[in-house]
N, C-alpha and C positions, 0 to 999 in steps of 0.2 A: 290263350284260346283264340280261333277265330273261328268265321262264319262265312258262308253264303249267302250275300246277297243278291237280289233278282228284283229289277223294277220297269215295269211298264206303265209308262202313262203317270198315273197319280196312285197305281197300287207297288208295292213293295213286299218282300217276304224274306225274311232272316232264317235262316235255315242250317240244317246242318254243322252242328257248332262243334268241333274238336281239339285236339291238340297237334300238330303240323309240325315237323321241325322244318327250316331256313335252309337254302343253299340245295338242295332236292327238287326233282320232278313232282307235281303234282298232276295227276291226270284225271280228269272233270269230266262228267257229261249231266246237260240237265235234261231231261222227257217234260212236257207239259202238254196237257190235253185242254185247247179250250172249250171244250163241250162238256166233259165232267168235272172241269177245276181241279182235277189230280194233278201232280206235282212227283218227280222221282229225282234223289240227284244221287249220282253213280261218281263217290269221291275217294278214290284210289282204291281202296277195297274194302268200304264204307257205303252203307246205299240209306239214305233217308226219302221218306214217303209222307207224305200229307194229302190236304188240302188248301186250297189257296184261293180268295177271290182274287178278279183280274180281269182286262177287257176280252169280251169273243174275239179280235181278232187281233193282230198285231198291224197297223194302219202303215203303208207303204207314203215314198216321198220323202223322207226320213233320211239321215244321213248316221251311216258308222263309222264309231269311230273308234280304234280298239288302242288300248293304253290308256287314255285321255277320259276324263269326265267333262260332258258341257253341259257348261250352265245354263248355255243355250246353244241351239242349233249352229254349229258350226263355227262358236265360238264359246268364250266363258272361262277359258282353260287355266288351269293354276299349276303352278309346278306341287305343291302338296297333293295333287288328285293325278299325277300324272304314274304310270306302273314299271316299277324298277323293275325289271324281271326279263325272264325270257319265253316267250308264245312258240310254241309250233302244234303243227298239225291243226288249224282252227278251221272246225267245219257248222256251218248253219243248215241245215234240213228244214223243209216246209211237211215234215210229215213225224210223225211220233216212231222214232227207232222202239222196237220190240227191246224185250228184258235181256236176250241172249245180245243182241246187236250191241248193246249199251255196254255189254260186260267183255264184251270180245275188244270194242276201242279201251275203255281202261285197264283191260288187261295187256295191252298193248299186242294184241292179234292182228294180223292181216286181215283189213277190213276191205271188201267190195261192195260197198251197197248203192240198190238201185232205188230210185234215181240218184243223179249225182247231186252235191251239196248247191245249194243256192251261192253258197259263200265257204271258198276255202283259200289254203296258201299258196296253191303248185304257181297261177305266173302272179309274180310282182306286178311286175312293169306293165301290163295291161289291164288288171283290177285293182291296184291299190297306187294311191299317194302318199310316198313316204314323206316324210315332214318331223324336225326338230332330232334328237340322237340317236337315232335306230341304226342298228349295225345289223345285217341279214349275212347270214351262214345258213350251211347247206347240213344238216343234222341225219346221220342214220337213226333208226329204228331203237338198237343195242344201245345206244346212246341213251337214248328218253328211257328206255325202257330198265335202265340198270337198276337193280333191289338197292342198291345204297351207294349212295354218291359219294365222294371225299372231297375235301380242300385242303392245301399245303400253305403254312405260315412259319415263314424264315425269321429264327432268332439270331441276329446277327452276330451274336458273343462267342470267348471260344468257353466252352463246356465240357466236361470231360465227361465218358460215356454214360457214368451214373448220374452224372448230374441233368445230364439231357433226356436221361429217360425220367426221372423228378419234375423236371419240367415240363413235359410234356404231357407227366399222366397228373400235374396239378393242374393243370388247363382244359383237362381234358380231350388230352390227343397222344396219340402213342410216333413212336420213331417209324419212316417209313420204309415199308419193306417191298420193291420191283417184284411183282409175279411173275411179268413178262417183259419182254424187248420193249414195247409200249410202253409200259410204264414208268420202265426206265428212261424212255426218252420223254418222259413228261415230267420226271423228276428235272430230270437235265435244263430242258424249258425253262424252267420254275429258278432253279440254281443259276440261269447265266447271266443276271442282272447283277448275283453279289458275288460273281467270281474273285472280283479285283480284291474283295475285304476278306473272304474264307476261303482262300486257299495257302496252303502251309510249305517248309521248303522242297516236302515231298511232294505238291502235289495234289494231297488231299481236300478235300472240302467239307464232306461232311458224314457224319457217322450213320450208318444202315440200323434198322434192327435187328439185326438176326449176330447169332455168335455160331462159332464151330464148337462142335463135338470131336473131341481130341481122340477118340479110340474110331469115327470112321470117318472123320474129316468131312462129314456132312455138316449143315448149318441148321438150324430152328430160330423158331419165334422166339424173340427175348421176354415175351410177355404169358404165348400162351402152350408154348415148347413143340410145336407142329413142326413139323420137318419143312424145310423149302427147297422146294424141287429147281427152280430155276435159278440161274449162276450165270454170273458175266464177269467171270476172271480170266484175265489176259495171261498173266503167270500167277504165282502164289511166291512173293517173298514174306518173312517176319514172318516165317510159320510158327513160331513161336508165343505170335498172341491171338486170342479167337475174336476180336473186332473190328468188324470190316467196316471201311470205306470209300466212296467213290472219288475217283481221282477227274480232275479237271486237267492237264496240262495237255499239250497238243499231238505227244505221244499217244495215251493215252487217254484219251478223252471219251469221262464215261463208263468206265471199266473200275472190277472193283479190285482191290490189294489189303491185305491182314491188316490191322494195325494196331496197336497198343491201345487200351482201353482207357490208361489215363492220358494220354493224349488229347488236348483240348482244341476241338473246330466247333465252326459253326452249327448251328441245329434247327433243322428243318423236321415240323409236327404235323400230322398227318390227323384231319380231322372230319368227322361223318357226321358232325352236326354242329350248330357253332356256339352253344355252349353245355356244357354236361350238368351246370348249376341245377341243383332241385329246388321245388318250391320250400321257402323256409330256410333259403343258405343266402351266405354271402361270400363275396369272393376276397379276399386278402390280394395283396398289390402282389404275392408271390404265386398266385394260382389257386391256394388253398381253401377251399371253402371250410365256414364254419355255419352255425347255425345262427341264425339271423339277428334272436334275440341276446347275443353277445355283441351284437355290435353297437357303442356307445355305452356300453353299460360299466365305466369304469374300472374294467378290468379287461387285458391284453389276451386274448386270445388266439388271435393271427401270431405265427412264428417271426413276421417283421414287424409286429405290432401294431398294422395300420387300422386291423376295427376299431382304435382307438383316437382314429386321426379326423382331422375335420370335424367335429363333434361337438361345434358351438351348437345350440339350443336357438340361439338369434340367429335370424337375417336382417341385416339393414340395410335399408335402404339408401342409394344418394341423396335422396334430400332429407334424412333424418335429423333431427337437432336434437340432443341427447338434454340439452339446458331447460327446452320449452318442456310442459306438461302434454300429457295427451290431450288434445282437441274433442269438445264435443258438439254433437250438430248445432245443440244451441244456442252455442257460446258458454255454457254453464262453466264452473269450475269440476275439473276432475272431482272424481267419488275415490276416494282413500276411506279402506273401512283399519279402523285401529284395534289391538289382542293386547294387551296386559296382565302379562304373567307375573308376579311379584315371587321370587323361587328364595330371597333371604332377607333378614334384617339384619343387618351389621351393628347400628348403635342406635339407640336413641338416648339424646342428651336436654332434659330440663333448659339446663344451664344454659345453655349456646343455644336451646330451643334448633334441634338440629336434629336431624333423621338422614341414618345410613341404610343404603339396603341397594340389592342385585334385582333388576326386574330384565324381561325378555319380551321387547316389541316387535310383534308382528305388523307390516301394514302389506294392504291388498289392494291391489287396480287392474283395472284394464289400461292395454296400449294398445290400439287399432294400426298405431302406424307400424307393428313390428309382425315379422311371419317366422314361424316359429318348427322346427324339423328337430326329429328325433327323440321327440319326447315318449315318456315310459308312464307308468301305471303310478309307480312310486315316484313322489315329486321329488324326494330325495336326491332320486339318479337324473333329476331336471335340473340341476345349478348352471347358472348364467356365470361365463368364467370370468377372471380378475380381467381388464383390459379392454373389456366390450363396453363400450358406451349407450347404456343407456337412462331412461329417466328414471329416479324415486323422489320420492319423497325427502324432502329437508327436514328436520327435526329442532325443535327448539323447545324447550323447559326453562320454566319460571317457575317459582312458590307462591304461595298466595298473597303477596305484596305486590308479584309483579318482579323479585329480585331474580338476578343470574344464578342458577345453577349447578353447579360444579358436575359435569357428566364423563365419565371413563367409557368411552366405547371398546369393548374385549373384542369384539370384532364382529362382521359383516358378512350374511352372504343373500343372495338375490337366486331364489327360484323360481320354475314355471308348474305350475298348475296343470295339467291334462283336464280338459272335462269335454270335447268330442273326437269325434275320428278325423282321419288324415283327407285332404283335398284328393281328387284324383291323380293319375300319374300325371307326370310334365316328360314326357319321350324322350327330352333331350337330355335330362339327369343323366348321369351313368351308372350310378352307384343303386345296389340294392335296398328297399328298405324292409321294412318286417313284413308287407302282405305281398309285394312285387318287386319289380326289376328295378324302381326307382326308389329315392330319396322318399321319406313321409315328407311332406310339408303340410303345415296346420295352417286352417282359418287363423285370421285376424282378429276377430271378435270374439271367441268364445276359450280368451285362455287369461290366466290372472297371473300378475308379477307377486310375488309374496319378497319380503326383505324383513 
């Protein structure tokens, strides 16, 4: 989800909250009246209206700064507040654009409006200071204004035609298919970095989507079967197989030729959003989304088995000491609560004054020093695995004299407890967890080791 926000002075207003996909134009306008405190924002073909307090006027002397947040005037900057992205067209108005105005810029119309903007892009080098990575390109209109973007991401391996279309559509990207001379040479663009790794002794690089139709030698979509009008074949040899791809050598450079479909090149995917995951899924190391709550829950799911990978329940820390008990604020001794379950009597003996029998001890504590991810509802599916160091409890049994014991441990396992919700996200995770993009990780304080 994200939002619009707008802050003047000491007021602020969160607005406009949607769903956006990445790597895409967003085009923005905001209205503000400070006479009536209305409020319009005109986001992409999305229009949110309120009210808003806020100062009468917006107080000049003032310095902008576009990308940048400051902390204060003219300094404060942090690289976390700084704007990965790309700006064009930025205009400021000292007057309230009408409704039709507002919808004509984000609909990306020819706009003339009078007056002209207090603040726009046309010269650089006489109204603005460039400063830190900004790169300035000259952008047409068709450009900004495209219904859906794409981006291309090169698999470096070779693939054979089915296998690359598998991978493609578990990642959520289809194979790419040129509509025009443009596009093919932006394919090309893209391709000429990994010429030296994919190309084969014919020549080729990498596989198109499209196949031919053997009764009129036209080609189509390999996905949605649309015929494709454009074509950039030099000759046609290996008529024999309907899988086309684009040849790199200095011949032919760029041009396409038939070629065998199990023939293995590299694979380039072609992508309109940057990821297809829905809420509730997780991604397998192979592309394949499953549903969320399969992941860590002791059974393999993923085709390479990875929802089942990294699924320790602990994190430890470097300075954990698995020997010491948990510390507490007051020095006290840890709290160990004890369950004894007595489930048989084996013998009892007069004689020898001696009693056999099978019991099942639970103990329970808190560990403050440990942070804890991926736990589930059932503590069951919570086991701490063999190998992980952490603290329990020692056990020792006397009789009522004070004598040693004789104890058979049948064996041992260490679980976690769930009893609240996951901390917010950490952005830097990668992995998905059950309610978002990342890892759950749990508070420190409100989970119990059971053994």
């Amino acid at each position: 989800m994200q939002s619009v926000v707008v802050e003047a002075e000491k007021y602020s207003l969160t607005t406009g909250k949607g769903s956006y996909t990445l790597l895409g134009w967003w085009r923005f306008c905001y209205l503000h009246s400070f006479e009536t405190k209305q409020h319009t924002i005109y986001w992409n073909d999305k229009v949110f209206s309120g009210t808003s307090e806020g100062p009468e006027m917006v107080r000049g002397g003032g310095l902008l700064v576009i990308g940048q947040d400051q902390d204060r005037m003219g300094g404060g900057y942090t690289f976390s507040q700084s704007l990965n992205a790309v700006v064009a067209d930025l205009r400021l108005y000292n007057r309230t654009l009408t409704n039709s105005e507002a919808l004509d810029f984000v609909s990306c119309k020819e706009t003339h409006l009078d007056p002209q903007p207090l603040v726009s892009f046309p010269d650089f080098k006489n109204n603005w200071k460039i400063e830190g990575s900004v790169n300035i390109e000259d952008l047409n209109l068709a450009d900004i204004c495209q219904k859906e973007s794409s981006f291309l991401i090169m698999f470096p391996e070779a693939w054979s035609f089915s296998q690359a279309v598998a991978m493609c559509n578990n990642v959520g990207g289809s194979l790419p298919i040129p509509i025009s001379a443009r596009e093919n040479e932006q394919i090309l663009s893209f391709l000429n970095p990994y010429i030296p790794y994919c190309s084969d002794a014919h020549g080729y690089s990498i596989a198109l989507g499209m196949l031919k139709k053997y009764e009129t030698h036209s080609h189509y979509h390999y996905k949605s079967g649309e015929n494709i009008t454009y074509s950039n074949f030099l000759y046609r040899r290996d008529e024999d197989s309907n899988c086309v791809a684009i040849a790199v050598t200095e011949d032919d450079y760029g041009y396409w030729y038939y070629s065998k479909c199990d023939l293995e090149l590299c694979t380039i995917c072609n992508f309109t959003s940057v990821t297809h995951l829905k809420d509730g899924q997780y991604t397998c190391d192979d592309g394949t989304c499953i549903s969320i709550d399969h992941r860590c829950d002791l059974l393999a799911h993923c085709p390479d088995l990875t929802d089942e990978i990294n699924c320790n329940t602990v994190k430890l820390s470097e300075t954990y000491i698995w020997e010491l008990p948990p510390p507490l604020p007051d020095g006290s001794p840890t709290q160990v609560s004890v369950f004894v379950n007595i489930t048989s009597v084996r013998d009892v003996s007069l004689i020898d004054l001696s009693i056999s029998f099978d019991m099942i001890l639970v103990f329970t504590w808190r560990d403050p020093r440990l942070t804890f991810q991926h736990l589930r509802d059932n503590m069951d599916q919570n086991p701490v695995r063999e190998g992980v160091g952490v603290w329990h409890p020692e056990v020792f049994m006397e009789d009522g004299d004070g004598s040693s014991v004789d104890v058979q441990v049948r064996g041992r396992q260490t679980f976690v407890r769930r009893v609240g919700p996951p901390n917010p996200d950490i952005p830097t995770r990668l992995k998905e967890g059950r309610q978002s993009i990342n890892i759950q990780i749990y508070p420190r304080t409100v989970y119990t080791m059971l053994i």
